[in-house]
DSSP file (Angstrom, degrees, kcal/mol; ACC not computed):
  #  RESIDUE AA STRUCTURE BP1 BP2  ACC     N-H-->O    O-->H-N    N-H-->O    O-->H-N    TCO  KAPPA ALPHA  PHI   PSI    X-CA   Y-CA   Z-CA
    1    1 A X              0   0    0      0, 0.0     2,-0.3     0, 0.0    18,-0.2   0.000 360.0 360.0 360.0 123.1  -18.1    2.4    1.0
    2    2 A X        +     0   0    0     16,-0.1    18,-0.8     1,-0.1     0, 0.0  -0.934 360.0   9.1-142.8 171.3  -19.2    0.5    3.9
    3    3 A X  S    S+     0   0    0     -2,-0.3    18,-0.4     1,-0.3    17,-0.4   0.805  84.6 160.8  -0.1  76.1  -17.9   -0.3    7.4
    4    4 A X        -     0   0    0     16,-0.2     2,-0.4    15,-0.1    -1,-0.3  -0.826  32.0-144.9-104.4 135.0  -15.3    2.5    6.7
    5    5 A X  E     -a   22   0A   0     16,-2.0    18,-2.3    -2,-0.4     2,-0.3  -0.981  24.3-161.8 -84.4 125.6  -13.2    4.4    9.9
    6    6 A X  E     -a   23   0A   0     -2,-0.4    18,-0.2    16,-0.2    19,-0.1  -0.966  16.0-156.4 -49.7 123.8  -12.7    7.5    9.2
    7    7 A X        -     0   0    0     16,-1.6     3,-0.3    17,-0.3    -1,-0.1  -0.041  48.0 -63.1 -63.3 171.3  -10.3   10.4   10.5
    8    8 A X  S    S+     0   0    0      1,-0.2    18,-3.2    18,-0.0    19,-0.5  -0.141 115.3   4.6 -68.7 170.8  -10.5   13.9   10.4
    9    9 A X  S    S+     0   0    0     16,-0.2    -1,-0.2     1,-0.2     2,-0.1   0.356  74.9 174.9   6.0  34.4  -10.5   15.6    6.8
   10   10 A X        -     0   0    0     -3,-0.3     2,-0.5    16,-0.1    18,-0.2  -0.110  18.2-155.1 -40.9 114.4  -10.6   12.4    4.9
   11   11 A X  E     -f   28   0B   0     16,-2.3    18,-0.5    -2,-0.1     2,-0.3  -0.949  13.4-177.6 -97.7 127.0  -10.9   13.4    0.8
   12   12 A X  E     -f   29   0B   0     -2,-0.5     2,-0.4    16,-0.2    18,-0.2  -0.999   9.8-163.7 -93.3 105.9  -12.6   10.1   -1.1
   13   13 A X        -     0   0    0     16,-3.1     2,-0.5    -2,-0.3    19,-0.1  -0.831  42.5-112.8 -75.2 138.5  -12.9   10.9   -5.2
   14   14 A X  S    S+     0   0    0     -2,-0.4    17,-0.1     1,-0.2     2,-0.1  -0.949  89.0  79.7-131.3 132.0  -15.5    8.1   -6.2
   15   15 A X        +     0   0    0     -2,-0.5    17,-3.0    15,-0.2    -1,-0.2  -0.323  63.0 151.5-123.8 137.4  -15.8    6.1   -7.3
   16   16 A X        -     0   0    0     16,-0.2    18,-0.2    15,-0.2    15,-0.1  -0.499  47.1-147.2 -99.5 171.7  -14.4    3.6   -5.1
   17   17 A X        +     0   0    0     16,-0.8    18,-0.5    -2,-0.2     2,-0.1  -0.581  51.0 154.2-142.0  46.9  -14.5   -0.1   -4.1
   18   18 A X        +     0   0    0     16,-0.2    18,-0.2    18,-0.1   -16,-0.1  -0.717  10.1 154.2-106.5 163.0  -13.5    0.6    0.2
   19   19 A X        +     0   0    0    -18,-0.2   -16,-0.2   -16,-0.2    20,-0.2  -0.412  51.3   3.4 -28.0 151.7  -14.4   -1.5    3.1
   20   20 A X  S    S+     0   0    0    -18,-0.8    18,-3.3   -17,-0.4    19,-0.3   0.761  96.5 110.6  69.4  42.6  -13.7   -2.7    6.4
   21   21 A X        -     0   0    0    -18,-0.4   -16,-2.0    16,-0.3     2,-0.5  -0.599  61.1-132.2-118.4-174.4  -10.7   -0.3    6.7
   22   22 A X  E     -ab   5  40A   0     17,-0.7    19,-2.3    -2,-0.2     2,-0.4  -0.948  10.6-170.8-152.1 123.8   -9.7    2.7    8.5
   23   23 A X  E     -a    6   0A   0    -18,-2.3   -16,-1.6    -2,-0.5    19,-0.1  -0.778  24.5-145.0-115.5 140.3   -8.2    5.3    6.5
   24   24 A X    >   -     0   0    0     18,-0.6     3,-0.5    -2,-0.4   -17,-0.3  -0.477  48.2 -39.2 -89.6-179.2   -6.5    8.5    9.7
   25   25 A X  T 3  S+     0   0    0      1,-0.2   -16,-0.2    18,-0.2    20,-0.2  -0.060 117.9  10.8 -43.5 138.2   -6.6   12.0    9.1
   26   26 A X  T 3  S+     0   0    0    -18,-3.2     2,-0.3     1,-0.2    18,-0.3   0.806  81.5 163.7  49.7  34.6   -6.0   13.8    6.3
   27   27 A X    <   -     0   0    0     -3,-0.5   -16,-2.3   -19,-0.5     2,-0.4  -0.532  27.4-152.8-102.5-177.6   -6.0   11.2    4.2
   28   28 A X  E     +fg  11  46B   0     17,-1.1    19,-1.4    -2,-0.3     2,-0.3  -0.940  13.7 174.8-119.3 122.9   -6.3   11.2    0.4
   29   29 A X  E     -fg  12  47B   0    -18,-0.5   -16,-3.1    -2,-0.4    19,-0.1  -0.893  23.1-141.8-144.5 122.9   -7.8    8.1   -2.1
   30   30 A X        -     0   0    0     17,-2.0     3,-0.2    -2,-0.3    20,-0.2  -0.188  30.6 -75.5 -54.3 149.7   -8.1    8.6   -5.4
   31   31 A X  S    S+     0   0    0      1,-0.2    19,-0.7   -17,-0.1   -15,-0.2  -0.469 115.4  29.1 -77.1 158.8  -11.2    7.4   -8.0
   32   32 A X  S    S+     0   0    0    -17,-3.0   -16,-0.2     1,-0.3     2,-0.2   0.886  88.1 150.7  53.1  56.5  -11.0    3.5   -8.9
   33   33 A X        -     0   0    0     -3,-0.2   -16,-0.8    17,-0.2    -1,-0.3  -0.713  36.3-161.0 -90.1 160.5   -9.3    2.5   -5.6
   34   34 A X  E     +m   52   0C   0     17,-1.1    19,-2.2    -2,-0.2     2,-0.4  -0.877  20.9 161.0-122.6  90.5   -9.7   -0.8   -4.1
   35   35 A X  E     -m   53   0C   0    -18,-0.5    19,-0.2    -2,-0.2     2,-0.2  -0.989  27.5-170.0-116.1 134.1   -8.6   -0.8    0.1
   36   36 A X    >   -     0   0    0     17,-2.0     3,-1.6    -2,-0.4    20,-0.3  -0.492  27.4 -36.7-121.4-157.3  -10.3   -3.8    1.5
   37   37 A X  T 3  S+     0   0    0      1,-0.2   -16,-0.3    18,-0.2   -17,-0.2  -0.268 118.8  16.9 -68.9 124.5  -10.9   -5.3    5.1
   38   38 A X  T 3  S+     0   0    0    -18,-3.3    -1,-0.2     1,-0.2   -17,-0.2   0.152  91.7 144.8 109.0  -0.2   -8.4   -5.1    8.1
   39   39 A X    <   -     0   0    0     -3,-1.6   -17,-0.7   -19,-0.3     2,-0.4  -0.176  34.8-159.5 -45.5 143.1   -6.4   -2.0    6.2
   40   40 A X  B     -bc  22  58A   0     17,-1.0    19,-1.4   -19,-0.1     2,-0.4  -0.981   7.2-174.0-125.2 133.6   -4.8    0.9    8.0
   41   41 A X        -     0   0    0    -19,-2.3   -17,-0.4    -2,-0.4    19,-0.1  -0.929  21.5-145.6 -98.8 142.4   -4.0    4.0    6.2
   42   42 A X        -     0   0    0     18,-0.5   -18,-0.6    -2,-0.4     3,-0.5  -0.116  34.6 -48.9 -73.3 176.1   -1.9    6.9    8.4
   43   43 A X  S    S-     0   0    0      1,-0.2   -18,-0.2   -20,-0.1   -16,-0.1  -0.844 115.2  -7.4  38.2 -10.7   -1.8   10.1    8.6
   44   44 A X  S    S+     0   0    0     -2,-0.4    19,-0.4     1,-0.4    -1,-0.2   0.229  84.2 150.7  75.0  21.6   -1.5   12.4    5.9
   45   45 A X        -     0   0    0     -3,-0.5   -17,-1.1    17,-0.2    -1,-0.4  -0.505  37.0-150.3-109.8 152.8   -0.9    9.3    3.1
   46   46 A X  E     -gh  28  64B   0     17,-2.5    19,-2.5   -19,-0.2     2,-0.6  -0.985   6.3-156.9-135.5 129.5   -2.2   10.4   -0.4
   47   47 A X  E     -gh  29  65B   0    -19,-1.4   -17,-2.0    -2,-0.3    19,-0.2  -0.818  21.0-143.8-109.3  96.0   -3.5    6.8   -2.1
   48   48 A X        -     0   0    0     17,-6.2     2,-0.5    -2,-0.6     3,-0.4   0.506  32.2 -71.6 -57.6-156.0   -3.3    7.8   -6.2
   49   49 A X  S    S+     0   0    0      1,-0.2    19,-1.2   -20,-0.1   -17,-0.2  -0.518 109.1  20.6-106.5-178.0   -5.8    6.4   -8.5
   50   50 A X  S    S+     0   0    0    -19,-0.7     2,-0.2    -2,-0.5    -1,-0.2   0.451  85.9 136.6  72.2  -5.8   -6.5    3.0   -9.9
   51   51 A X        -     0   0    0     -3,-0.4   -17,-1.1    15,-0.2     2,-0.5  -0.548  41.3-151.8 -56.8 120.4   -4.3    1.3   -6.8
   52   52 A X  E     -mn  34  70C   0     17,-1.1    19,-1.5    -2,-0.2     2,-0.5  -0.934   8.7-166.7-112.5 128.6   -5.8   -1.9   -5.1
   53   53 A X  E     -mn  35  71C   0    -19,-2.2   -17,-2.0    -2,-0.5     4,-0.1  -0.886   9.4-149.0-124.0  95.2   -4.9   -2.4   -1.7
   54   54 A X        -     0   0    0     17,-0.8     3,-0.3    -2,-0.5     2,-0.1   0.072  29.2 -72.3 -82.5 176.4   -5.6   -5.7   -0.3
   55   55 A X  S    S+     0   0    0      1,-0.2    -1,-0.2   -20,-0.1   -17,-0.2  -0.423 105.4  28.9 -92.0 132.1   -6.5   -6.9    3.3
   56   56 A X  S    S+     0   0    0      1,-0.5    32,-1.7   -20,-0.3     2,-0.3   0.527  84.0 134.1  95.4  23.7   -4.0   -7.0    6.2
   57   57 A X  E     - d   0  88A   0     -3,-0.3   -17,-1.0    30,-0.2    -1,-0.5  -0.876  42.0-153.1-114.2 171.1   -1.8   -4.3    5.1
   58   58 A X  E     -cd  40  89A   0     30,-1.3    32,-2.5    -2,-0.3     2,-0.3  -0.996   6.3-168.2-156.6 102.7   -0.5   -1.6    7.1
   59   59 A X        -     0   0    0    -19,-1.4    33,-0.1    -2,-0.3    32,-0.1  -0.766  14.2-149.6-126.6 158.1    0.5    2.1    5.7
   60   60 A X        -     0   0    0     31,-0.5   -18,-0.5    -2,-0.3     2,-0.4   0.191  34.6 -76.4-151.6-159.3    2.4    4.2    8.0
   61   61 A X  S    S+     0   0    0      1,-0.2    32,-1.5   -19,-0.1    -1,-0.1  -0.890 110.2  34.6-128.3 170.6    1.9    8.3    7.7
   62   62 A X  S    S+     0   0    0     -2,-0.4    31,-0.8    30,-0.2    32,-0.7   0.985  92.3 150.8  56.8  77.5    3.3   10.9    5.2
   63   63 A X  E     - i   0  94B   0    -19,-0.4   -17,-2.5    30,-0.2     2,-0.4  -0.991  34.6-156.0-141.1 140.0    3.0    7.8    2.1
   64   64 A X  E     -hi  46  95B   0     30,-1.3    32,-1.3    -2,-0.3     2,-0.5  -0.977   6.6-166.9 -99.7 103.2    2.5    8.1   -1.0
   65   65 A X  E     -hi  47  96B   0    -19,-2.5   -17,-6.2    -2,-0.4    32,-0.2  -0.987  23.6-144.1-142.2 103.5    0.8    5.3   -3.5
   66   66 A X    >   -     0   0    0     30,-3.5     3,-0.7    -2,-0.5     2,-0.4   0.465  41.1 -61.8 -42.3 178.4    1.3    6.2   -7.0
   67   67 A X  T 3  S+     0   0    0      1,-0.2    32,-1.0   -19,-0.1    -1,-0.2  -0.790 115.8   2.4 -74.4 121.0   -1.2    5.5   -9.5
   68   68 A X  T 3  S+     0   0    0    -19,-1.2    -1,-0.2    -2,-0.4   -18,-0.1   0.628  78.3 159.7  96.3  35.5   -2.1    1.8  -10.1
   69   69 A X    <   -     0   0    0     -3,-0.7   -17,-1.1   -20,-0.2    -1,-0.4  -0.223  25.6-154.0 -54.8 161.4    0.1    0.2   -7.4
   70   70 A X  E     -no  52 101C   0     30,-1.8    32,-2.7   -19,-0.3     2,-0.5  -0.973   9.0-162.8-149.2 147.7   -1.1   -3.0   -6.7
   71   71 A X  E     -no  53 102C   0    -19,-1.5   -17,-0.8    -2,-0.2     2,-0.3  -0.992   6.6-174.3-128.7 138.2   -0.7   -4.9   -3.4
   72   72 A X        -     0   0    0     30,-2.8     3,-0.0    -2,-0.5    -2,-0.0  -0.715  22.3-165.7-113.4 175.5   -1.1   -8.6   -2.5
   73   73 A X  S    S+     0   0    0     -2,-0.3    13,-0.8    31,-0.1     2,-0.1  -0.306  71.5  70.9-162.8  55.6   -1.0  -10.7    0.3
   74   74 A X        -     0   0    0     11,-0.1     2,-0.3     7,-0.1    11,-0.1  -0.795  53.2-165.5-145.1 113.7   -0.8  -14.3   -1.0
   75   75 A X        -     0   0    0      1,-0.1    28,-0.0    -2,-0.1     6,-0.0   0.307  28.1-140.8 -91.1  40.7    2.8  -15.3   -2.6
   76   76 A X    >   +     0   0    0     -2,-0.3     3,-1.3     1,-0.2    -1,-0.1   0.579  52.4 147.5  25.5  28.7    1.0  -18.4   -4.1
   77   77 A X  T 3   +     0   0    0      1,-0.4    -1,-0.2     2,-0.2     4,-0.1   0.642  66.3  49.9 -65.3 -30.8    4.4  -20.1   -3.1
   78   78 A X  T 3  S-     0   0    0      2,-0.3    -1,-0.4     0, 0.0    -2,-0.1  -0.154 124.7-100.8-106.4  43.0    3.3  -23.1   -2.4
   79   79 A X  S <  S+     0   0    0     -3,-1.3     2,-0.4     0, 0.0    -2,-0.2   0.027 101.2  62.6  28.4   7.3    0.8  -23.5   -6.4
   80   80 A X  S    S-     0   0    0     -4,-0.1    -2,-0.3     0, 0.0    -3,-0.1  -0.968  96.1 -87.7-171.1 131.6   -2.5  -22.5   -4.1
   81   81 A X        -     0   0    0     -2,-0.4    -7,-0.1    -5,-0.1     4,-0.1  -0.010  43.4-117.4 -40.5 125.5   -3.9  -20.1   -2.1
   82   82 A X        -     0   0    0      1,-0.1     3,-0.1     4,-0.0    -8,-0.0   0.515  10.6-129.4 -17.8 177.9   -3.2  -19.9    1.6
   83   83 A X  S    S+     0   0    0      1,-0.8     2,-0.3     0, 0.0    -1,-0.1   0.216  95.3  42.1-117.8  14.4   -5.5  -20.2    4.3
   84   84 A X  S    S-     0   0    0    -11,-0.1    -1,-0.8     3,-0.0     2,-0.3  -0.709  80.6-132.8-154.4 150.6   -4.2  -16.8    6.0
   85   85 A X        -     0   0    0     -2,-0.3   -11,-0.1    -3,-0.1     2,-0.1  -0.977  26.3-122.7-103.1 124.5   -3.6  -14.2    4.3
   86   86 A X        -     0   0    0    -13,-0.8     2,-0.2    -2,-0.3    19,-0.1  -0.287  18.3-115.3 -89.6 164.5   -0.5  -12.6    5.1
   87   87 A X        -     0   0    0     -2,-0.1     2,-0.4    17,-0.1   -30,-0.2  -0.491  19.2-168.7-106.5 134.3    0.4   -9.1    6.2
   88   88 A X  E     -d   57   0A   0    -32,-1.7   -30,-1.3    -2,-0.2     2,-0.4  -0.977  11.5-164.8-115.8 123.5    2.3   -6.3    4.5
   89   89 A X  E     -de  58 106A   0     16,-0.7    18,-0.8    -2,-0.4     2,-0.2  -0.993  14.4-159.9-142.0 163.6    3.4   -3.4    6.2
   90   90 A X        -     0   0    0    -32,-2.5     2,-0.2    -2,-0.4    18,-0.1  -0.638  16.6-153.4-105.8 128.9    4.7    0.3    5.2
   91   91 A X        -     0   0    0     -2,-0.2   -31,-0.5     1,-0.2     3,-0.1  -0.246  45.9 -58.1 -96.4-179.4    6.7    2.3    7.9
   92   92 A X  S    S+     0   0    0      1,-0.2    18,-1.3    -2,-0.2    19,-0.4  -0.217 105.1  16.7 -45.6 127.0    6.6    5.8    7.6
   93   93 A X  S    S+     0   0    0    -32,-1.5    18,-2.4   -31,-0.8    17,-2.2   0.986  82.3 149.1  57.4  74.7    7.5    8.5    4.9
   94   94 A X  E     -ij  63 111B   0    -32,-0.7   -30,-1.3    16,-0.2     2,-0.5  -0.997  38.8-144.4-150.4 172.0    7.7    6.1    2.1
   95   95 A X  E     -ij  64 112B   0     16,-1.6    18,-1.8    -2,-0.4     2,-0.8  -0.789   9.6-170.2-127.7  87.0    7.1    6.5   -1.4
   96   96 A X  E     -ij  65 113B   0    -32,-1.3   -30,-3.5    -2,-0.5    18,-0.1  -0.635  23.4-146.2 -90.7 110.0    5.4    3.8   -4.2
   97   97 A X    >   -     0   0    0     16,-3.3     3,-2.4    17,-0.9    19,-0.3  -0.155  39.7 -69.4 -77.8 173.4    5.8    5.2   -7.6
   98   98 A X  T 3  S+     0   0    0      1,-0.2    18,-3.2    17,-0.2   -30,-0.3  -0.212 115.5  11.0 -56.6 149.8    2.8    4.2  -10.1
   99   99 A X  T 3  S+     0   0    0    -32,-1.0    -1,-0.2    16,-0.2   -30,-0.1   0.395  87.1 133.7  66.5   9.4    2.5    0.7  -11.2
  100  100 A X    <   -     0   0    0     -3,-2.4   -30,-1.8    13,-0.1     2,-0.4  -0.237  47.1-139.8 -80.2 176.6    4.9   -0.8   -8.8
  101  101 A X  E     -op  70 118C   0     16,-2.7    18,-1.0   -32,-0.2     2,-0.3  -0.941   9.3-148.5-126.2 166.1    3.6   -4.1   -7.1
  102  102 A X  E     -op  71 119C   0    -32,-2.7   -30,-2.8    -2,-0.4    18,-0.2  -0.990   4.9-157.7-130.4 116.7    4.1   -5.0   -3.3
  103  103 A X        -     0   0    0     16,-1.3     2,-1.0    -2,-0.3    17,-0.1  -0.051  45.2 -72.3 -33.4 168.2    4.3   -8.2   -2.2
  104  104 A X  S    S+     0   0    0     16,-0.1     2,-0.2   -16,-0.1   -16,-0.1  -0.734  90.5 100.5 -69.0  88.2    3.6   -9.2    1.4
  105  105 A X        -     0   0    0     -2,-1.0   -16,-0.7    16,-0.1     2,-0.2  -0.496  69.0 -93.1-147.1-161.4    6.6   -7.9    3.3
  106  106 A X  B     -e   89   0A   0    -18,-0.3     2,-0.3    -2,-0.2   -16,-0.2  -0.825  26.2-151.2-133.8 169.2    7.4   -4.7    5.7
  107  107 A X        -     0   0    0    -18,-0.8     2,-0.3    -2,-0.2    17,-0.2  -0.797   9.8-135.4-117.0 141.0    8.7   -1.8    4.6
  108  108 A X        -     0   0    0     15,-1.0     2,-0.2    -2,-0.3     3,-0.2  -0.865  38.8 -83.1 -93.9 153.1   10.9    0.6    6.8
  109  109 A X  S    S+     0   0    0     -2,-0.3   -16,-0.2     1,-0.2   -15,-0.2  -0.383 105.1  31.4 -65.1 129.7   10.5    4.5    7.0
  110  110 A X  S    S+     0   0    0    -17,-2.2    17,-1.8   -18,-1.3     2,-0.3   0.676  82.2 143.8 102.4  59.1   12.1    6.8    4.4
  111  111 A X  E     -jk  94 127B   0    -18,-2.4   -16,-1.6   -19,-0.4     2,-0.4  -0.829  37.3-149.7-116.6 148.7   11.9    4.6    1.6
  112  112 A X  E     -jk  95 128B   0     15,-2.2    17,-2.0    -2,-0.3     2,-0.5  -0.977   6.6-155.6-118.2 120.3   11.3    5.3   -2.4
  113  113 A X  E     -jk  96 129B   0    -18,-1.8   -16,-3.3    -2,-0.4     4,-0.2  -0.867  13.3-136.8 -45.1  81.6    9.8    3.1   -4.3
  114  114 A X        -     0   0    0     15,-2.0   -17,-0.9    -2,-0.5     3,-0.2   0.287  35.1 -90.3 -58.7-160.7   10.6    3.4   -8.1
  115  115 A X  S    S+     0   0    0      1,-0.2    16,-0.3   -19,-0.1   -16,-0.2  -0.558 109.4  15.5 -82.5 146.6    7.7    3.0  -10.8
  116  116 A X  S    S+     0   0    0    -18,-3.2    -1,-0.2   -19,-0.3   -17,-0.1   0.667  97.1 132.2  59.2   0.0    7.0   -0.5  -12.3
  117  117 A X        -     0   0    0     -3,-0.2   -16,-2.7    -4,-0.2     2,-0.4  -0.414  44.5-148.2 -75.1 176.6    9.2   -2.5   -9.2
  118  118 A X  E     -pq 101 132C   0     13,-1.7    16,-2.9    12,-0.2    15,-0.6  -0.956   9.5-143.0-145.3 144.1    8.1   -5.3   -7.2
  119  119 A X  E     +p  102   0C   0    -18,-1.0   -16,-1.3    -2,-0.4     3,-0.1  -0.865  25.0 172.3-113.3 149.1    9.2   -5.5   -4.2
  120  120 A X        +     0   0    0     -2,-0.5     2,-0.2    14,-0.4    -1,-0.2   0.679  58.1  38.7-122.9 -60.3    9.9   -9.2   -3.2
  121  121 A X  S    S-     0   0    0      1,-0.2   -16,-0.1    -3,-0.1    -1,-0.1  -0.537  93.3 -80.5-107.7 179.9   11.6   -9.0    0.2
  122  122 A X        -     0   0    0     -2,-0.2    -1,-0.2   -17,-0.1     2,-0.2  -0.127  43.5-148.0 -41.8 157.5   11.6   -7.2    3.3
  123  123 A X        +     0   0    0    -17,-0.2   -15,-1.0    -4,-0.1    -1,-0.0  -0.750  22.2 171.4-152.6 106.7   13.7   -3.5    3.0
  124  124 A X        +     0   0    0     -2,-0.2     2,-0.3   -17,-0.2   -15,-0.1   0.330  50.9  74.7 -76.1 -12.2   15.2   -2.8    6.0
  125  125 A X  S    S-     0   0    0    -17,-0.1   -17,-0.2    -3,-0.0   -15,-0.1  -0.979  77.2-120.9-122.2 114.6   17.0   -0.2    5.0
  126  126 A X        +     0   0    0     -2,-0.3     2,-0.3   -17,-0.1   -15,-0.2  -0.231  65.8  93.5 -63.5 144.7   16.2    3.7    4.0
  127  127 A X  E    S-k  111   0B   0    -17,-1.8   -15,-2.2     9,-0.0     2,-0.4  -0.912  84.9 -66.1 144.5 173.9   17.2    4.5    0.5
  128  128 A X  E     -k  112   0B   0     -2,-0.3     9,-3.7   -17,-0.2    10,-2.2  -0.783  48.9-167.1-107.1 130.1   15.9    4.7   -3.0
  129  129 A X  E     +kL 113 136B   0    -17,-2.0   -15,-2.0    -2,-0.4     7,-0.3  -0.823  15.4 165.3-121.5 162.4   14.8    0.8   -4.4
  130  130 A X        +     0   0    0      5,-0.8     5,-0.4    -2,-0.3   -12,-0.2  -0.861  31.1  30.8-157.0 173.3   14.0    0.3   -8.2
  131  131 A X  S >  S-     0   0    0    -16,-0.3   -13,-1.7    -2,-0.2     3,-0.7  -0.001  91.6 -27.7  79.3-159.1   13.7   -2.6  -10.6
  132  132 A X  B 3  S+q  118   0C   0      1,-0.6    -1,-0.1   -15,-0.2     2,-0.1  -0.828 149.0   9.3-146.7 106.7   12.3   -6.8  -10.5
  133  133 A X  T 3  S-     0   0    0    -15,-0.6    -1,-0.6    -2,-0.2   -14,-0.2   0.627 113.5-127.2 -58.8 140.1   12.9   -7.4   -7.7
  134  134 A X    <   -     0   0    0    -16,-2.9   -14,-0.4    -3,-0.7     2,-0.3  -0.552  30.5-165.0 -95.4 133.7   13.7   -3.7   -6.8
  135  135 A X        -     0   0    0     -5,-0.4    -5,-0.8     1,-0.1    -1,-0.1  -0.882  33.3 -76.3-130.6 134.2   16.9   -3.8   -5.3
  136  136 A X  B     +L  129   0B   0     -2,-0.3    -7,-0.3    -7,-0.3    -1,-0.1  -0.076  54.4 164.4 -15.9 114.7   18.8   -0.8   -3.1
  137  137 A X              0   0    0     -9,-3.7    -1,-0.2    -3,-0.0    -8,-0.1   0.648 360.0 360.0-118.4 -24.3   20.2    2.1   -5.8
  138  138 A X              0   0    0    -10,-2.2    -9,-0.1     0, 0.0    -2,-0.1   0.132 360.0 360.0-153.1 360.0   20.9    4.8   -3.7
């Protein structure tokens, strides 16, 4: 861990891979995490284990991040890496079941994320998303 903010009653398991974030109060990261530089974790967020959580994303409070999410923030769109990296961010009270991936995109609060989705676009919307590209279900 280095240049890490911490909150009050922050739980680390290590081993871990964290810098240049700031994880808030009461938050949770499981061993074999990755949160790298310009991250925010909220509030009360529990981060499971094995998840990598790349630079310039934005987690919101009362979140959950299953086991082995993975998050980027390049959509190689154009064949070749970016020169910015672009920003993903998670509202509030939402929920990434284990293995899903995240694109760069926002999130809105009160969202579920099923297991194994990738979320592709923006989700604007509260409600339960599933599949590839995880689409609205409930």
């Amino acid at each position: 861990m280095k240049n890490v903010k911490q909150g009050k009653n922050v739980k680390i398991i290590q081993p871990v891979n964290i810098y240049g974030c700031t994880l808030k109060n009461d938050v949770f990261v499981g061993p074999f995490v990755e949160i790298q530089n310009d991250v925010i974790v909220g509030n009360n967020t529990r981060v499971q284990s094995h998840s990598f959580i790349c630079s310039n994303v934005s987690i919101g409070k009362f979140c959950f991040i299953g086991h082995g999410v993975m998050f980027t923030n390049d959509k190689f769109s154009d064949q070749k890496l970016s020169k910015k990296f672009l920003a993903t961010k998670i509202g509030n009270k939402v929920y990434i079941g284990s293995n899903a991936t995240i694109l760069p995109i926002s999130i809105c609060d009160n969202v579920v994320i099923g297991a194994g989705s990738v979320v592709t676009k923006d989700i604007k919307e509260s409600g339960i998303y599933a599949g590839n590209p995880a689409k609205k279900i409930k």
